[in-house]
N, C-alpha and C positions, 0 to 999 in steps of 0.2 A: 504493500500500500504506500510506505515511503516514498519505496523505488519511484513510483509510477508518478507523483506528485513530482520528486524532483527531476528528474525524466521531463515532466511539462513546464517547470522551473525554468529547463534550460533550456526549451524551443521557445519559449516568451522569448529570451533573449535573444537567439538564432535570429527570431523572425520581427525583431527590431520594435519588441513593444517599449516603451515609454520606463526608463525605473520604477516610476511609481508605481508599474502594472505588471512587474516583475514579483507576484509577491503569490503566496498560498490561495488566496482566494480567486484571482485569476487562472491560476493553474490549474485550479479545482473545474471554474468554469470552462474550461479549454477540455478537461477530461470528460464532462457531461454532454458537452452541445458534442462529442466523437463516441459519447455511452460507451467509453471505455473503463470498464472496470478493474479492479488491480488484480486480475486471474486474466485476464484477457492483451495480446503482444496490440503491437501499435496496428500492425496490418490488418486487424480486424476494426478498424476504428471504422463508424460510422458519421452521418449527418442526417439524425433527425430534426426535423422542427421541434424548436423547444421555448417555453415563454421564463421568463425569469422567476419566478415562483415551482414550476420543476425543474427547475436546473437546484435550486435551493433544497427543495425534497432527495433529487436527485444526490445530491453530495451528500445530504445525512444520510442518508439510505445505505450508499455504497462506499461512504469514506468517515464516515463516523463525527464527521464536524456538523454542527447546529448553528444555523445563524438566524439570528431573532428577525422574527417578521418586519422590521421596521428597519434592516439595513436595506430594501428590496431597491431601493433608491441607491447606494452605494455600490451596488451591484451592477443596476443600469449605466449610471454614471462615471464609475470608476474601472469599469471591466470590462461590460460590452460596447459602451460606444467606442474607448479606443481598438476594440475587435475590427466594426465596422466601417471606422474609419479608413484603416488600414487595410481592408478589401479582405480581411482574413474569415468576416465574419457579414452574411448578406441577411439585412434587417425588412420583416417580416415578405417573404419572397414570394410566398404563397397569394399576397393581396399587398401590394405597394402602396395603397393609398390607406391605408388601415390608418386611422389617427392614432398619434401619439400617445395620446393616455388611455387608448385600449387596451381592457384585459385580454385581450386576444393575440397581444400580440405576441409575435416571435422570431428568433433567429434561428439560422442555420450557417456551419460550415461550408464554405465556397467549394466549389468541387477542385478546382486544382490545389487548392489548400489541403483539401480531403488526401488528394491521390500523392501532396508529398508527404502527408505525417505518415503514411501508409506506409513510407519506405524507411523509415527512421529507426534505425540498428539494423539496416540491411547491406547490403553491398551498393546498392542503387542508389543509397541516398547522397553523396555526394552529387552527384548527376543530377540526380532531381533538385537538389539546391538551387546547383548554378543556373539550372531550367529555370526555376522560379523566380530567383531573383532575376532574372533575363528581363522577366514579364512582370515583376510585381507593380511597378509604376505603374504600366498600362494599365493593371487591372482596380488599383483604387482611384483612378483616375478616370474610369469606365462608370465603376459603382457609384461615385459623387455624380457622375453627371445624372444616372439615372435616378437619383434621388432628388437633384433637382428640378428635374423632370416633373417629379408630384409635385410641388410645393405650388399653393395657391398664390399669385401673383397679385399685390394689392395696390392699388394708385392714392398716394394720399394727396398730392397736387400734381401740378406741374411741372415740378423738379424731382418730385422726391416718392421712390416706388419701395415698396418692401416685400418680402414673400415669408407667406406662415403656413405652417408645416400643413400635412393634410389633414381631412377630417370635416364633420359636420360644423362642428364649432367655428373656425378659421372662416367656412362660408360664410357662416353670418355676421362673421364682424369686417370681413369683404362687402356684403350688404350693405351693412350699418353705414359703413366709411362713404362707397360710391354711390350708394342709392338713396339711404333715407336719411342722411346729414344735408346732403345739397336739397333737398325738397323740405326738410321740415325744420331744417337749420340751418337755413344762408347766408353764408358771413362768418360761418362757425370756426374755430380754429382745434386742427384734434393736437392735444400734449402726447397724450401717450396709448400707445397700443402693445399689446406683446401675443400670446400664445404659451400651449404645454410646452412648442420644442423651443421657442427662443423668449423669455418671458420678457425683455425689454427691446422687443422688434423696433419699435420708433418712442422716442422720446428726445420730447421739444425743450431738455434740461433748461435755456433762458429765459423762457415765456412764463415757464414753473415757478420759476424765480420771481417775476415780477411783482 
């Protein structure tokens, strides 16, 4: 069970996470989202869809660590977004536009991410390194674009545009801004607007001030 944590220790680092994400609990989650359990080699790793609440089951289950229901947020923020950033990790694949602070939602392992940890204590895996790192650019730079792709596009005048993340919500404060401020508030000026994924999307800090 050690083995298998510090084994994922040192592909965080291989594969160029952040120090800070260099740590147990990422590794743990890097074991889950591959449902690798510590009786099971790397070559059997998989990529199931998984929402951050069983990846959390999942480790107490099969690694004996307990994490209180209330880091679920520390998990998202400190673990899986730099997964997804970094293209290692494609956030909810199954439906793109899934909002934010849906309990639905999920990650999964990228497939060529998949098919190198597959090779890791094998003969192959040097090979498959230099492979990947060949392409990792391309590929988190594929992923960002495709997620800006969802992002709802908002006009707050005529200089100044923002985009909030997807979801029902974001729509109607798209509404709110372009539709029912110019008809039932003209003249109006907006300070501030945000969202679940960027909570200070625009803010007019001078006007605030005033």
């Amino acid at each position: 069970m050690h083995k298998k944590i510090a084994e994922a220790l040192e592909l965080l680092k291989i594969l160029g996470l952040p120090p800070s994400q260099q740590n147990p609990r990422t590794a743990l989650c890097l074991l889950a989202l591959l449902n690798l359990t510590s009786d099971r080699s790397w070559k059997e790793a998989e990529n199931p869809l998984i929402g951050i609440t069983p990846i959390m089951k999942w480790i107490k289950d099969n690694y004996q660590k307990e994490y209180a229901p209330n880091t679920r947020e520390t998990f998202r923020r400190e673990s899986m977004h730099q997964f997804v950033a970094a293209g290692i990790v494609l956030y909810n694949p199954d439906d793109p536009k899934r909002p934010v602070n849906s309990p639905k939602t999920v990650y999964q392992i990228e497939s060529i991410t998949l098919d190198l940890l597959r090779s890791f204590n094998t003969k192959k895996w040097n090979k498959k390194l230099k492979e990947y790192f060949s392409q990792r650019q391309k590929l988190s730079d594929l992923y960002a674009k495709k997620r800006k792709l969802n992002l709802i596009p908002v006009k707050i005048s005529s200089k100044n545009k923002i985009s909030l993340s997807p979801g029902a919500h974001s729509k109607l404060i798209k509404a709110i801004i372009e539709e029912f401020a110019p008809r039932f508030v003209p003249g109006g000026i907006l300070i501030y607007v945000g969202d679940t994924g960027k909570k200070w999307g625009y803010f007019d800090k001078k006007l605030w001030l005033r």
